[in-house]
C-alpha positions as CSV (number, residue, x, y, z in Angstrom):
1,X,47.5,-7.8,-25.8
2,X,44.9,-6.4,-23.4
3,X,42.7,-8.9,-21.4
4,X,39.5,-6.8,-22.0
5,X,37.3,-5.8,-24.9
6,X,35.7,-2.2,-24.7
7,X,32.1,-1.0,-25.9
8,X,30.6,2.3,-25.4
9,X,27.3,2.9,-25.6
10,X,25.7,6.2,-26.1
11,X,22.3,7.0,-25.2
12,X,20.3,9.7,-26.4
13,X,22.0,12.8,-25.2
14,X,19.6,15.1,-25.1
15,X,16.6,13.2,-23.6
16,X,19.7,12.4,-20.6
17,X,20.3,16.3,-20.5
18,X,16.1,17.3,-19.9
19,X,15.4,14.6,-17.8
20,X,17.9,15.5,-15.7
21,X,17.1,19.1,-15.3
22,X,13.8,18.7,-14.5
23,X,12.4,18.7,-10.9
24,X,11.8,15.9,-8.8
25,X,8.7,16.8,-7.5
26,X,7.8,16.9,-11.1
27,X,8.8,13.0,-11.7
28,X,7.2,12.1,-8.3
29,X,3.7,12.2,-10.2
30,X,5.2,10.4,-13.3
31,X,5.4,6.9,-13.4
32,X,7.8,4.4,-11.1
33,X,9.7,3.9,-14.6
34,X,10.1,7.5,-15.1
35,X,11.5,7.9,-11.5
36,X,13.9,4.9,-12.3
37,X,15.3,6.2,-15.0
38,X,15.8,9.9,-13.6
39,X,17.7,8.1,-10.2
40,X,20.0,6.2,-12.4
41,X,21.1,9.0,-14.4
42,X,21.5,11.2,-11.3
43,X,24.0,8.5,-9.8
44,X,25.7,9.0,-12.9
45,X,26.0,12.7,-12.9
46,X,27.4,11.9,-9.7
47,X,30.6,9.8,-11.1
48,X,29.2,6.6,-9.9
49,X,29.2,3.3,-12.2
50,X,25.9,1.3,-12.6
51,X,25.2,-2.2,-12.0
52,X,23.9,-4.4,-14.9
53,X,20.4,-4.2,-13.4
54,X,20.4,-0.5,-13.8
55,X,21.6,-0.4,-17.0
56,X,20.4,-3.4,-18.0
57,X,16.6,-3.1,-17.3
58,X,16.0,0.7,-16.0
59,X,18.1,2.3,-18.8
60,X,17.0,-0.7,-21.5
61,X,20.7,-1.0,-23.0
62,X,20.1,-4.7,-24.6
63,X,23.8,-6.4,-25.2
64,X,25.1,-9.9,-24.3
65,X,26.3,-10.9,-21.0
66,X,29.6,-10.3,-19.1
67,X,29.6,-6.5,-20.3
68,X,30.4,-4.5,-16.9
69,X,30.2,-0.7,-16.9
70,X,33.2,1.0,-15.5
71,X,33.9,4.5,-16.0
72,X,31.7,7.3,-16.2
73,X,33.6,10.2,-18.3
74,X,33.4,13.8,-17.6
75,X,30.8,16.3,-19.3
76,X,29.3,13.0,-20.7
77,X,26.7,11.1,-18.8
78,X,24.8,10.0,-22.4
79,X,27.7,7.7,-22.9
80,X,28.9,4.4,-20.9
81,X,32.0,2.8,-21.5
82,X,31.8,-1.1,-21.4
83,X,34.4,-3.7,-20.4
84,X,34.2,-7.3,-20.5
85,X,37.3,-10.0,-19.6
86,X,38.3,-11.7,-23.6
87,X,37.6,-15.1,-23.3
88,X,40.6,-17.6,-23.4
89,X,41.1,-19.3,-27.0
């Protein structure tokens, strides 16, 4: 028996897919939160994993504590797979 419990959690492709071909000199004039949001999704086209605060509170996935995101699959930056230790019972 595994000692984790997965999640994934998709976000809404297509609003992932235009706001990341869009031009940052573009989201310079749009708000801080815009720019935010644009950043984190560029780390993870770049295969990087976020931390909870940038998933957590730039990306506005709402779930209960101890999830950690660990993977970023290929072709599929709308969706982040989500691990969390099983507690002891």
């Amino acid at each position: 028996m595994g000692c984790y419990t997965f999640r994934y959690v998709v976000l809404d492709e297509m609003a992932c897919r235009t706001l990341l071909r869009r031009r940052w000199s573009r989201l310079r004039m749009a708000s801080a939160a815009c720019a935010r949001v644009y950043e984190t999704l560029e780390k993870l086209h770049r295969g990087k994993t976020l931390v909870e605060a940038e998933w957590r509170d730039v990306l506005g996935v709402q779930q209960s504590d101890g999830w950690h995101h660990y993977a970023v699959p290929p072709r599929e930056v709308h969706v982040l797979p989500m691990r969390r230790l099983r507690s002891a019972r």
